[in-house]
PDB file of N, CA, C and O in Angstrom, chain B, residues numbered from 101:
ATOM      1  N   UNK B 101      -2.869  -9.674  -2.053  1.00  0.00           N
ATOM      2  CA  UNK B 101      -3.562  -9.555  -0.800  1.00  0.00           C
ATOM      3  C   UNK B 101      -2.661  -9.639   0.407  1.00  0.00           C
ATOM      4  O   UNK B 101      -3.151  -9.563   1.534  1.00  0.00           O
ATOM      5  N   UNK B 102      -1.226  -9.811   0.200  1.00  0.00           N
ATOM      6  CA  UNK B 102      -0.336  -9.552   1.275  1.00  0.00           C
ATOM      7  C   UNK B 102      -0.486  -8.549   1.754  1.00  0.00           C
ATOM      8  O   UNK B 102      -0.555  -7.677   0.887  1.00  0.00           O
ATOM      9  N   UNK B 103      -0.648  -7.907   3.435  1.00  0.00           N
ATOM     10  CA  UNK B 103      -0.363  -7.208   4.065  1.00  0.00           C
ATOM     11  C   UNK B 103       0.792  -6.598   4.020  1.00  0.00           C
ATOM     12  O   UNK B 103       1.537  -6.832   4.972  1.00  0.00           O
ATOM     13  N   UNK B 104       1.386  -5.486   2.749  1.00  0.00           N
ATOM     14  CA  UNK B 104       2.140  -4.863   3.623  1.00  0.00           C
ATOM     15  C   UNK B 104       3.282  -3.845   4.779  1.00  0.00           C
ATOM     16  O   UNK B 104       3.047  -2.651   4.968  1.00  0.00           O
ATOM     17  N   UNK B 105       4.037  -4.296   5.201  1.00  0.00           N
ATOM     18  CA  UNK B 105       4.878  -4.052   6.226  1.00  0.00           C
ATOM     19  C   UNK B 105       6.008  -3.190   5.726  1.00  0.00           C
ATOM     20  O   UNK B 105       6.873  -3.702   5.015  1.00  0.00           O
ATOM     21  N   UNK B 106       6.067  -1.714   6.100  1.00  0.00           N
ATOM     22  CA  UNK B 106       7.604  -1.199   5.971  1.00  0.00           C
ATOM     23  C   UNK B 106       8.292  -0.155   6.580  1.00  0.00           C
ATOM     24  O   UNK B 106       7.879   0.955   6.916  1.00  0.00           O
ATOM     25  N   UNK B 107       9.318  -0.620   6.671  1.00  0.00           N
ATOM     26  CA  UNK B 107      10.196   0.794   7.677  1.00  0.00           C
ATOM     27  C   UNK B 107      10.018   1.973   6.869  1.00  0.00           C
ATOM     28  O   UNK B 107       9.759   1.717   5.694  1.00  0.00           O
ATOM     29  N   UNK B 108      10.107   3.604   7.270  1.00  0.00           N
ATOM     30  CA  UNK B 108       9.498   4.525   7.014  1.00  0.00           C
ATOM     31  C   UNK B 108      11.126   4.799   6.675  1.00  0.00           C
ATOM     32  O   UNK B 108      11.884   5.487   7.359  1.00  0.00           O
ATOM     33  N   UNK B 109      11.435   4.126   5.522  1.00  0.00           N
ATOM     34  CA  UNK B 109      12.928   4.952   5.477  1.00  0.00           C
ATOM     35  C   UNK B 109      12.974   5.176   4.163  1.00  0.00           C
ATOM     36  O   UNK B 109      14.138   5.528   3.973  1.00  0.00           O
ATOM     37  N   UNK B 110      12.444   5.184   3.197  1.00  0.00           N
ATOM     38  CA  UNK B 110      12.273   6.087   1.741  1.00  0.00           C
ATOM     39  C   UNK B 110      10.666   7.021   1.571  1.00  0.00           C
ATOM     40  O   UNK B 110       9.602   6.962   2.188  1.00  0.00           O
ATOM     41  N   UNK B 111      11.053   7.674   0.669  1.00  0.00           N
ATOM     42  CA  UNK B 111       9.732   8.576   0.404  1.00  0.00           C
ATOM     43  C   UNK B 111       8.696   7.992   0.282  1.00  0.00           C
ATOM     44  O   UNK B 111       7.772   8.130   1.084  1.00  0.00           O
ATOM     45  N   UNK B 112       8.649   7.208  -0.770  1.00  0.00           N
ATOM     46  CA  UNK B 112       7.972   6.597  -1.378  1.00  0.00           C
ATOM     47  C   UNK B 112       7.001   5.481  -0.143  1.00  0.00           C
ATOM     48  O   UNK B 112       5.919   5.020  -0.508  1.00  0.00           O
ATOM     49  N   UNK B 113       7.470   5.217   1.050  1.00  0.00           N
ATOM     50  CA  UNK B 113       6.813   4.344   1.784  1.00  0.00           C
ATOM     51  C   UNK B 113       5.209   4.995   2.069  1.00  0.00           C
ATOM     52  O   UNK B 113       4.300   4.211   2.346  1.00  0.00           O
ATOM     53  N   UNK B 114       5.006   6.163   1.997  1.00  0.00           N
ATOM     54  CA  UNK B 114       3.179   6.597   2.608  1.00  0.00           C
ATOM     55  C   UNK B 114       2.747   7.182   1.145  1.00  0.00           C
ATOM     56  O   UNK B 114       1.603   7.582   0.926  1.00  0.00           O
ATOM     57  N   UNK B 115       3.871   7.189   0.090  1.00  0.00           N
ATOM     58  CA  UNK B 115       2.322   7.133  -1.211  1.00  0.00           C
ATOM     59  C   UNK B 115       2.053   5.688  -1.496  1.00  0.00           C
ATOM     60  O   UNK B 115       0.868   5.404  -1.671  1.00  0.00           O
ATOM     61  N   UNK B 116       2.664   5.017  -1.550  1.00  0.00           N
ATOM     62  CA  UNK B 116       2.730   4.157  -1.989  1.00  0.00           C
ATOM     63  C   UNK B 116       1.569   3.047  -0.689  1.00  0.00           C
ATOM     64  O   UNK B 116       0.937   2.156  -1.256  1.00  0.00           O
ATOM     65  N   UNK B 117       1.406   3.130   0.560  1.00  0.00           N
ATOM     66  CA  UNK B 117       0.902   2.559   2.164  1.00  0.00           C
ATOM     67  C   UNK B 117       0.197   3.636   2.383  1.00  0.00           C
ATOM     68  O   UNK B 117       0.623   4.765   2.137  1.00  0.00           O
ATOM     69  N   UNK B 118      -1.155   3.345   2.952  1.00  0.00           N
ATOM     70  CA  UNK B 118      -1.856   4.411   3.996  1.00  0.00           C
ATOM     71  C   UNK B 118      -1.551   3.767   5.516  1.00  0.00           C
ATOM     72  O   UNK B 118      -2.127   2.793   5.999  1.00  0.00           O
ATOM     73  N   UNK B 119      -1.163   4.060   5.745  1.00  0.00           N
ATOM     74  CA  UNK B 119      -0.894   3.579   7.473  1.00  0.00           C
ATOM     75  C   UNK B 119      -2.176   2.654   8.049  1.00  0.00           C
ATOM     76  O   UNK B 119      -3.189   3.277   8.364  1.00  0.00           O
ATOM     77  N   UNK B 120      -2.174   1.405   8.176  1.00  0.00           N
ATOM     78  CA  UNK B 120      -3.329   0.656   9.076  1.00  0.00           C
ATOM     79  C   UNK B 120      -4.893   1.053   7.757  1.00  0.00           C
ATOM     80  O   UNK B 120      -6.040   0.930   8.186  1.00  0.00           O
ATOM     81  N   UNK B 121      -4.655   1.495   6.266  1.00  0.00           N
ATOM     82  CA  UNK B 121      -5.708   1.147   5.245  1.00  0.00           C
ATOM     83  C   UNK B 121      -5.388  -0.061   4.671  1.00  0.00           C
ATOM     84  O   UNK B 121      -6.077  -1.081   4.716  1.00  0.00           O
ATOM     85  N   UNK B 122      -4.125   0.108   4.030  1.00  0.00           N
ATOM     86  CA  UNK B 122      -3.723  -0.964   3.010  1.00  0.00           C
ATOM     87  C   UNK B 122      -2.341  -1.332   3.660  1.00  0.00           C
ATOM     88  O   UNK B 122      -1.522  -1.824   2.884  1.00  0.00           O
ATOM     89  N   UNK B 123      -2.072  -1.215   4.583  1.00  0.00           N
ATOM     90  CA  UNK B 123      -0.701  -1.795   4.883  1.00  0.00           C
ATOM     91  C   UNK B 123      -0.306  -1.100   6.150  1.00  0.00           C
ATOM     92  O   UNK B 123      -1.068  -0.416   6.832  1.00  0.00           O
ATOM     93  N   UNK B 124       0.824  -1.315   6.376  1.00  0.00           N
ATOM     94  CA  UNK B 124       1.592  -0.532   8.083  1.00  0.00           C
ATOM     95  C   UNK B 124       2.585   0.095   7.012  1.00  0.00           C
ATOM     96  O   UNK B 124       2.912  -0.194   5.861  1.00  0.00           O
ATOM     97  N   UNK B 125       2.887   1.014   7.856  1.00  0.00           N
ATOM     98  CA  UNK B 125       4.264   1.819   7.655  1.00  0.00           C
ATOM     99  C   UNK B 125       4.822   2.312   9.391  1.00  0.00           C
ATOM    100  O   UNK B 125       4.279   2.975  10.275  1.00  0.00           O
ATOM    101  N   UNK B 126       6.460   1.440   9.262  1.00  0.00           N
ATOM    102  CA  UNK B 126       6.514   1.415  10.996  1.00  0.00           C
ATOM    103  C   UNK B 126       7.718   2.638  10.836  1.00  0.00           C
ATOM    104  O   UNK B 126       8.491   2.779   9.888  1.00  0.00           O
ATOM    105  N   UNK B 127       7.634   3.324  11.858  1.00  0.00           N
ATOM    106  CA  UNK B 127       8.704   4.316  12.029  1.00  0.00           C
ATOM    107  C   UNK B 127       9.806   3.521  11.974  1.00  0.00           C
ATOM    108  O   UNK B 127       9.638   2.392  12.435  1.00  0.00           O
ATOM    109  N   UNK B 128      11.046   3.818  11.482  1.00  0.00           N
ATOM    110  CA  UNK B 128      11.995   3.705  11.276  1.00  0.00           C
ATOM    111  C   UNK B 128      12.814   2.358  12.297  1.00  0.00           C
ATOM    112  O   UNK B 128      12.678   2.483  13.514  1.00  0.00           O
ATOM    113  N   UNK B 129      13.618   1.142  11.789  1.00  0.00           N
ATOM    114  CA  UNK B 129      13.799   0.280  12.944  1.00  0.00           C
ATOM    115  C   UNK B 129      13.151  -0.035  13.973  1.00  0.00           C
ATOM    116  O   UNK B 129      13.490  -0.791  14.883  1.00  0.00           O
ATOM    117  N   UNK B 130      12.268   0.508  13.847  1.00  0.00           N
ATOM    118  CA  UNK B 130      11.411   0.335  15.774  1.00  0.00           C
ATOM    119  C   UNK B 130      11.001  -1.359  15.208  1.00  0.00           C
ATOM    120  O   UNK B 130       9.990  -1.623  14.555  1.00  0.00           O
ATOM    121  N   UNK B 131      11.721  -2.052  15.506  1.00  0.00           N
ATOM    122  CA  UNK B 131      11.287  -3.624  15.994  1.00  0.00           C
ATOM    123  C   UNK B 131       9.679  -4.352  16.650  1.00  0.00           C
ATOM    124  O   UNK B 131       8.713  -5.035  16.314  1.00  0.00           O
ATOM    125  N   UNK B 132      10.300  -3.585  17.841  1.00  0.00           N
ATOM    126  CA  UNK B 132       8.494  -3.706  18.561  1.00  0.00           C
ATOM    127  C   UNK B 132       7.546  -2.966  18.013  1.00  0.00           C
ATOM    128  O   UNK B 132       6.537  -3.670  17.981  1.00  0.00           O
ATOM    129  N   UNK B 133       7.375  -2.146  17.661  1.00  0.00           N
ATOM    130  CA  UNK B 133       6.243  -1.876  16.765  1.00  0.00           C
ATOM    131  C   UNK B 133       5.872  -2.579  15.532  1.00  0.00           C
ATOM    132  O   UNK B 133       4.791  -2.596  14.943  1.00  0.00           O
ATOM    133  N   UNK B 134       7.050  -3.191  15.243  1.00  0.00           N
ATOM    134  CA  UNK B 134       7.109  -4.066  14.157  1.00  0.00           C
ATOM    135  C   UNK B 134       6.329  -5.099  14.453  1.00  0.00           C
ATOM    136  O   UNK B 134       5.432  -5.331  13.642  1.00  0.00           O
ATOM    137  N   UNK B 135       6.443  -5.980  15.649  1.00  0.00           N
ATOM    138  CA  UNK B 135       5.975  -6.683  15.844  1.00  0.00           C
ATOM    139  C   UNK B 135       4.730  -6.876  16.286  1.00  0.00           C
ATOM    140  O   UNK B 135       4.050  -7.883  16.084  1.00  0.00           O
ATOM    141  N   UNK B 136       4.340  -5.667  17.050  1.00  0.00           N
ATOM    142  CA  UNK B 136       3.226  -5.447  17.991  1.00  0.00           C
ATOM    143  C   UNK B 136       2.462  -5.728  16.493  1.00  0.00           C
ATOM    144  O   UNK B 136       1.909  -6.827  16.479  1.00  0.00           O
ATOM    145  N   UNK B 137       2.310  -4.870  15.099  1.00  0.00           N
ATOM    146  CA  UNK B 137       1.620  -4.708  14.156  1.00  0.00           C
ATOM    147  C   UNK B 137       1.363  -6.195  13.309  1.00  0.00           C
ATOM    148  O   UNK B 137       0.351  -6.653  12.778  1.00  0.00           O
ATOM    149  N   UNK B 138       2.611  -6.666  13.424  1.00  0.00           N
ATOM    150  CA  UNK B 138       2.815  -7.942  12.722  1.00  0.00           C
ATOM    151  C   UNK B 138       1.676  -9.341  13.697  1.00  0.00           C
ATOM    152  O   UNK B 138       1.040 -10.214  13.105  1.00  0.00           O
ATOM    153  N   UNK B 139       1.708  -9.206  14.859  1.00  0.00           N
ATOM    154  CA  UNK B 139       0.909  -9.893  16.028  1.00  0.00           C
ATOM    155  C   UNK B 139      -0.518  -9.636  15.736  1.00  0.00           C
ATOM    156  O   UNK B 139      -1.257 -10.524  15.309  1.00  0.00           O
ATOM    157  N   UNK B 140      -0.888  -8.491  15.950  1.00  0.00           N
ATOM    158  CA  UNK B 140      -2.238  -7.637  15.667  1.00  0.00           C
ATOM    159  C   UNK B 140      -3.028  -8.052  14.382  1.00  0.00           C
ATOM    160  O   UNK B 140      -4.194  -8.418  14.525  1.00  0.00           O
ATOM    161  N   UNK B 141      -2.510  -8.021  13.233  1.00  0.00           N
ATOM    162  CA  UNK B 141      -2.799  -8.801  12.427  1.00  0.00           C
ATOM    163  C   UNK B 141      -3.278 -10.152  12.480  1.00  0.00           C
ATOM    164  O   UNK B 141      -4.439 -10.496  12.260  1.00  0.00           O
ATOM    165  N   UNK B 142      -2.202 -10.988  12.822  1.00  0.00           N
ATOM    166  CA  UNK B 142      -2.129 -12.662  13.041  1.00  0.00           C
ATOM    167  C   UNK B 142      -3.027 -12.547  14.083  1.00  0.00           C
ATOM    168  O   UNK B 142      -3.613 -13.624  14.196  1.00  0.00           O
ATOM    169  N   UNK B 143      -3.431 -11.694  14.945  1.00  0.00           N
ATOM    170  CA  UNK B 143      -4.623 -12.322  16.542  1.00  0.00           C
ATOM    171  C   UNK B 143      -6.020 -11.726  15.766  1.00  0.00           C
ATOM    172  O   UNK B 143      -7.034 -11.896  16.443  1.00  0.00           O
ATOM    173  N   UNK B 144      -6.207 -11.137  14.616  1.00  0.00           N
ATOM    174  CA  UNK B 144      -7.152  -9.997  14.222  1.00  0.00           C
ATOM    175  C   UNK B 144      -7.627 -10.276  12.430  1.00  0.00           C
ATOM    176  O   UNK B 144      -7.456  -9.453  11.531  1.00  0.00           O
ATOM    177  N   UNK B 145      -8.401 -12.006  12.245  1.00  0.00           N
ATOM    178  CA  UNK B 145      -8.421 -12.213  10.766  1.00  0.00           C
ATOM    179  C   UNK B 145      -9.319 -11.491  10.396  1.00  0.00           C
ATOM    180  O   UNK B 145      -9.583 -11.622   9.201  1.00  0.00           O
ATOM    181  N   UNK B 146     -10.203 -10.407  11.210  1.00  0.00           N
ATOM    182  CA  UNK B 146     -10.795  -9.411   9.978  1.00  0.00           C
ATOM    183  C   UNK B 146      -9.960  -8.816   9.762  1.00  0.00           C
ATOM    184  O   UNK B 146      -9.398  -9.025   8.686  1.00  0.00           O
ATOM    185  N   UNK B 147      -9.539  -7.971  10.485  1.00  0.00           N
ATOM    186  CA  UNK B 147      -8.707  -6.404  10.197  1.00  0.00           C
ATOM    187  C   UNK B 147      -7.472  -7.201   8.927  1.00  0.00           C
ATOM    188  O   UNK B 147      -6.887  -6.448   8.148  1.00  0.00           O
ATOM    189  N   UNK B 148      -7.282  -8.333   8.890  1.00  0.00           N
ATOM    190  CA  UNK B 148      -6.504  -9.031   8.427  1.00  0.00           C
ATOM    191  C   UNK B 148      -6.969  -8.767   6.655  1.00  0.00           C
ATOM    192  O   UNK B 148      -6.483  -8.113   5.732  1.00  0.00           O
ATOM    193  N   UNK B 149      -8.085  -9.610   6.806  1.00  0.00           N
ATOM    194  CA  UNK B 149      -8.904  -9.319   5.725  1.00  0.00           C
ATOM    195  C   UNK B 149      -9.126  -8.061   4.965  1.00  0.00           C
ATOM    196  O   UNK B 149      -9.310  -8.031   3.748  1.00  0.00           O
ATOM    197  N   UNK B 150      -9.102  -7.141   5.657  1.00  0.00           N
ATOM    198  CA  UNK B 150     -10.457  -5.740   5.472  1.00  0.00           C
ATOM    199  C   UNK B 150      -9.012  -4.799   4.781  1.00  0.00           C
ATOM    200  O   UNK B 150      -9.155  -4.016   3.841  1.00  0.00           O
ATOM    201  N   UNK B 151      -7.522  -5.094   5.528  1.00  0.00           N
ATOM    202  CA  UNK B 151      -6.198  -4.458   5.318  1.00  0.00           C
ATOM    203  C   UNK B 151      -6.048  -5.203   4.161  1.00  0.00           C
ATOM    204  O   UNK B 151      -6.108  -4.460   3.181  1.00  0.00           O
ATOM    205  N   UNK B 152      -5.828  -6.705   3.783  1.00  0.00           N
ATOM    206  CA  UNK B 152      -5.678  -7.149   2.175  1.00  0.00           C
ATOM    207  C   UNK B 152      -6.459  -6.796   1.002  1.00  0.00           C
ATOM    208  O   UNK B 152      -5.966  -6.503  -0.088  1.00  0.00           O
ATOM    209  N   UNK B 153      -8.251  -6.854   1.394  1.00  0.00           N
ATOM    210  CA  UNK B 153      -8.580  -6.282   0.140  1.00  0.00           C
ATOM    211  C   UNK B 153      -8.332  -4.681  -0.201  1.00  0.00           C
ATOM    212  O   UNK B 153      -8.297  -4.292  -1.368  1.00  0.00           O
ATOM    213  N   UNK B 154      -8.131  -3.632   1.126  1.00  0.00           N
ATOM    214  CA  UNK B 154      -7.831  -2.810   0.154  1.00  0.00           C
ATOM    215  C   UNK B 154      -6.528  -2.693  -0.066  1.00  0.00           C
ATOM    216  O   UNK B 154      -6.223  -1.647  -0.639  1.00  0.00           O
ATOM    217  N   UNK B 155      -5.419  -3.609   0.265  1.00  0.00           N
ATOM    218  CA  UNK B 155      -4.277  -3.363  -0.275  1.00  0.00           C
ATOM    219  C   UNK B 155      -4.743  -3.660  -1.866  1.00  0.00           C
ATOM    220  O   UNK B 155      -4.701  -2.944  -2.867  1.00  0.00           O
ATOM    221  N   UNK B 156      -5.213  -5.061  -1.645  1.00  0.00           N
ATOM    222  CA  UNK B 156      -5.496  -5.293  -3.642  1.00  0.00           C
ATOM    223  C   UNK B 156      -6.286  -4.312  -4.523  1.00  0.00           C
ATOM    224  O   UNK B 156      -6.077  -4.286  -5.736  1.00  0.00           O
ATOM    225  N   UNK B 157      -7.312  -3.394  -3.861  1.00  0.00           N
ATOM    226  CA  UNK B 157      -8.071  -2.113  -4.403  1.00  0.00           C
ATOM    227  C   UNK B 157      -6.623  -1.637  -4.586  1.00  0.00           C
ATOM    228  O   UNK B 157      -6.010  -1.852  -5.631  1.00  0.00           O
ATOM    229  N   UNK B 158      -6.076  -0.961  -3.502  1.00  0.00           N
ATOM    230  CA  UNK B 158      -5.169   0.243  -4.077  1.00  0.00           C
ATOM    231  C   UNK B 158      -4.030  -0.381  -5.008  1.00  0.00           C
ATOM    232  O   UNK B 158      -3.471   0.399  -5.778  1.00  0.00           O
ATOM    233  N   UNK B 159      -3.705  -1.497  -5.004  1.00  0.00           N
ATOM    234  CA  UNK B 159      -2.617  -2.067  -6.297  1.00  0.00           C
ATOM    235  C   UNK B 159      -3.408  -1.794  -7.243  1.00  0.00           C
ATOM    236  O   UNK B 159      -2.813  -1.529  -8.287  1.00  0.00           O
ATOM    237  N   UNK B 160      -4.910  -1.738  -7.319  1.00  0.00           N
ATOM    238  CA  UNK B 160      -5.388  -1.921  -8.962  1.00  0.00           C
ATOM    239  C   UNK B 160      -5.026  -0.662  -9.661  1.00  0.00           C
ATOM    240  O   UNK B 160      -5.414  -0.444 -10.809  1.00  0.00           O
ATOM    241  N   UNK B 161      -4.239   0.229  -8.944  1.00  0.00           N
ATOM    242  CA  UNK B 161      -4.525   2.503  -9.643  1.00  0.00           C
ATOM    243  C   UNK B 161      -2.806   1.638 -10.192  1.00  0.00           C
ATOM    244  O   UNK B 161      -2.077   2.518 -10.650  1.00  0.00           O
ATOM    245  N   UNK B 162      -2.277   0.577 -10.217  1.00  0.00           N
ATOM    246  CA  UNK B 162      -0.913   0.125 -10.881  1.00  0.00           C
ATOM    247  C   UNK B 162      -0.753  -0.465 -12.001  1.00  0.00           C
ATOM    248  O   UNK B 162       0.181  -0.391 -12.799  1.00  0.00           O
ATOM    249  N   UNK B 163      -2.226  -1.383 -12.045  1.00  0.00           N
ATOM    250  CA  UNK B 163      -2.556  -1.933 -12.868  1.00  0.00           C
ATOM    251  C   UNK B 163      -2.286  -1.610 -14.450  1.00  0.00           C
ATOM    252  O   UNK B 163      -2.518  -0.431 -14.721  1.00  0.00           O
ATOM    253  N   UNK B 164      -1.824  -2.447 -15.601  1.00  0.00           N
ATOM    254  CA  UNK B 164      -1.605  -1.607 -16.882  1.00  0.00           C
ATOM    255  C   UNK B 164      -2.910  -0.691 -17.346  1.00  0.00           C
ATOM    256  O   UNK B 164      -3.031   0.528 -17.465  1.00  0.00           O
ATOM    257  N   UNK B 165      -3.895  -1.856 -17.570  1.00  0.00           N
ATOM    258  CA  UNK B 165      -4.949  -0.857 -17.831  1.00  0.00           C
ATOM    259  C   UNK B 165      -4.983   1.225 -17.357  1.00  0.00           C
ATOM    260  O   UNK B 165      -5.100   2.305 -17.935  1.00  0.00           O
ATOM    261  N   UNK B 166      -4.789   0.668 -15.956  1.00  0.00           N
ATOM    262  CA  UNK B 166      -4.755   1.918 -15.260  1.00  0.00           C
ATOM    263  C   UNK B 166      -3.812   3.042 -16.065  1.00  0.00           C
ATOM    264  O   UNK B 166      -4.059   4.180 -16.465  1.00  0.00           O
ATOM    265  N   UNK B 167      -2.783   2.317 -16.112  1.00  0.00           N
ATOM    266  CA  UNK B 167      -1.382   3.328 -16.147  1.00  0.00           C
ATOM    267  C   UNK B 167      -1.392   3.694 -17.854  1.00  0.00           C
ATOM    268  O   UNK B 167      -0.964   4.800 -18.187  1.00  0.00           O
ATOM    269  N   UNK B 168      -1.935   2.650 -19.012  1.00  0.00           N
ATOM    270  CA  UNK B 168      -2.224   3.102 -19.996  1.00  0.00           C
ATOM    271  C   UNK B 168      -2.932   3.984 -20.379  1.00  0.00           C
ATOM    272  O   UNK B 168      -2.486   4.846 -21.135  1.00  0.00           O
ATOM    273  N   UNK B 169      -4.156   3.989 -19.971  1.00  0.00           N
ATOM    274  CA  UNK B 169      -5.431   5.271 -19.655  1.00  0.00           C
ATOM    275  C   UNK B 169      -4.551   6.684 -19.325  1.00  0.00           C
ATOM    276  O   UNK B 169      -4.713   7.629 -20.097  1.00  0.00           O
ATOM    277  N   UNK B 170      -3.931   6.781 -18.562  1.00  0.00           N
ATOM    278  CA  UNK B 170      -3.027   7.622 -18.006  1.00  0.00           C
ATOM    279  C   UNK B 170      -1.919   8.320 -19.010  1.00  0.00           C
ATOM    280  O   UNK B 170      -1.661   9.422 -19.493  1.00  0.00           O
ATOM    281  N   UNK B 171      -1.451   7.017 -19.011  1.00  0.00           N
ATOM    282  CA  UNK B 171      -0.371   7.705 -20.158  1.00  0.00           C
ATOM    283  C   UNK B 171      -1.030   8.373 -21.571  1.00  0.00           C
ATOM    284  O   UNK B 171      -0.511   9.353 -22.107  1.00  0.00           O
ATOM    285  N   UNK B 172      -2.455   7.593 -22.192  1.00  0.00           N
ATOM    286  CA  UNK B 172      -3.507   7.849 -23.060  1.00  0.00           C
ATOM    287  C   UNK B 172      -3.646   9.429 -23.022  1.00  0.00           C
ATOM    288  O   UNK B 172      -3.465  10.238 -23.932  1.00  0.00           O
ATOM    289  N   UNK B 173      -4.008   9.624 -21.747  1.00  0.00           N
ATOM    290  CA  UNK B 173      -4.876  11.177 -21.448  1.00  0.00           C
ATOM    291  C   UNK B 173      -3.713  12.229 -21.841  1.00  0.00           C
ATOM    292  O   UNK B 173      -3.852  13.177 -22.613  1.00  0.00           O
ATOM    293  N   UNK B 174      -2.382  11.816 -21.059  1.00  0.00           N
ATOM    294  CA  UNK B 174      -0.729  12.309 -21.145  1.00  0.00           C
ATOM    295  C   UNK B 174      -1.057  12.977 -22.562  1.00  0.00           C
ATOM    296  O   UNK B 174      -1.420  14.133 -22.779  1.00  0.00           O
ATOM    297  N   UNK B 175      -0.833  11.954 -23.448  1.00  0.00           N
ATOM    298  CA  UNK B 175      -0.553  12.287 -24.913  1.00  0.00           C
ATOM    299  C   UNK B 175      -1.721  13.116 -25.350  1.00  0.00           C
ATOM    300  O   UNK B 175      -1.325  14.080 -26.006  1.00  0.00           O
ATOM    301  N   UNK B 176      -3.029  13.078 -25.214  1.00  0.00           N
ATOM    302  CA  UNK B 176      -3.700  13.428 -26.076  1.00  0.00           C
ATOM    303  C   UNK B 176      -3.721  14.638 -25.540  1.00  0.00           C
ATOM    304  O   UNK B 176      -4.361  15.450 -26.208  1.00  0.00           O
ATOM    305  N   UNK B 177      -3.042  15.211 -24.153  1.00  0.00           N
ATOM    306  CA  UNK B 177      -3.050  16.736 -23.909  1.00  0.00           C
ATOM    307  C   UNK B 177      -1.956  17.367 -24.359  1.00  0.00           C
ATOM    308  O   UNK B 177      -1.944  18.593 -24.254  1.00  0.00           O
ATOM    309  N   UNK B 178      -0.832  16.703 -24.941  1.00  0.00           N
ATOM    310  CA  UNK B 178       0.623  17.070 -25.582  1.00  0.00           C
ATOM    311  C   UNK B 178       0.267  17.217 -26.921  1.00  0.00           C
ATOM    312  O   UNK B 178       0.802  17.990 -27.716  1.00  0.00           O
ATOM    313  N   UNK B 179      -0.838  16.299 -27.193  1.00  0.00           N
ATOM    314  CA  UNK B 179      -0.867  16.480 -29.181  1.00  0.00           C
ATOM    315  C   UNK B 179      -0.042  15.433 -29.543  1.00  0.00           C
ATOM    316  O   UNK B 179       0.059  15.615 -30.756  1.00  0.00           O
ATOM    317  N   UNK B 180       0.667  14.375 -29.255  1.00  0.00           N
ATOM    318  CA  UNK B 180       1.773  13.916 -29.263  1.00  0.00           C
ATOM    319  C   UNK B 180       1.539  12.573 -30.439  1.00  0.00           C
ATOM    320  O   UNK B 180       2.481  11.836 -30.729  1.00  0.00           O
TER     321      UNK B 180
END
């Protein structure tokens, strides 16, 4: 249920973050935006709230269950 927070400096930062759904993704070094977001949060315990549970929704598509099912479907379309 951590909020969170990351500089936009690998690919992987907006599949992984929806911007202000499940987390921030701050343009690159920008500090103050860093903070402005990091503040906003701490002055704001819904949005606080409402940003952790669906961070924990969207961790669950990581979940083994999840990723077994997945890999499950994988194989049974290979024949494998």
């Amino acid at each position: 249920g951590v909020v969170p927070m990351v500089y936009d400096t690998f690919s992987a930062s907006r599949c992984l973050i929806e911007d202000n759904m499940n987390g921030y993704v701050i343009p690159p070094f920008e500090k103050e935006q860093y903070a402005k977001r990091l503040i906003e949060i701490i002055k704001n315990e819904d949005k606080l709230q409402t940003i952790s549970k669906n961070c924990i929704k969207s961790a669950n598509k990581y979940n083994i269950e999840s990723i077994v099912d997945i890999w499950e479907e994988l194989f049974s379309v290979l024949k494998v």
